[in-house]
C-alpha positions in Angstrom: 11.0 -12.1 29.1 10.9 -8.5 29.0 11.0 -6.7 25.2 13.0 -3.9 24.6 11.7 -0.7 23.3 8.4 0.4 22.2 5.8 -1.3 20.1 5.7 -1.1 15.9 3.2 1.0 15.0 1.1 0.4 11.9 1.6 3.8 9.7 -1.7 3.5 7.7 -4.1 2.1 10.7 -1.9 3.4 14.0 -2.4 -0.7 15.0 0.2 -2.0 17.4 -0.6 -5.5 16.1 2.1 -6.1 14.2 4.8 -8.8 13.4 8.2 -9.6 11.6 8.5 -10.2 8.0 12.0 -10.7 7.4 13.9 -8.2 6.3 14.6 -5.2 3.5 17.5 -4.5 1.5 18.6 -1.1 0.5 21.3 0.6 -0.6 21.5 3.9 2.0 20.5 2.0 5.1 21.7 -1.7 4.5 19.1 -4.5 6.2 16.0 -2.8 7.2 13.4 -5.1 9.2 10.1 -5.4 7.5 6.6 -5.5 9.3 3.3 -6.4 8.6 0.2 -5.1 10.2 -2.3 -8.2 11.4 -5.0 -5.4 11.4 -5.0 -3.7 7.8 -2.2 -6.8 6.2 -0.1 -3.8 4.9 3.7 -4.3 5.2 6.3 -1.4 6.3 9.7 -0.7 7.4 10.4 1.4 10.8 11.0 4.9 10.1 15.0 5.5 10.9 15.4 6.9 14.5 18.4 8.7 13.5 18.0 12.5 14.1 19.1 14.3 10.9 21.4 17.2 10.5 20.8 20.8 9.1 23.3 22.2 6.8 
């Protein structure tokens, strides 16, 4: 089976060991997947890969 996209990255260790921890509710983005690192046990969300807009 072949997995789409690139690994999650740990933000305070740079680890790619990581793995699904349910999920996040807020109000701005909805559901946002959580993930903890196996390296550091930290948990974070993905940073949005949504390019943001100058006004």
């Amino acid at each position: 089976m072949r997995k789409r996209g690139r690994k999650a990255r740990c933000p305070y260790c740079h680890s790619d060991q990581t793995t699904a921890r349910g999920y996040r509710k807020t109000e701005q983005m909805g559901l946002r997947p959580r993930r903890q690192c196996k390296s550091c046990g930290r948990g974070f969300t993905q940073p949005s890969r949504k390019p943001t807009t100058a006004r």
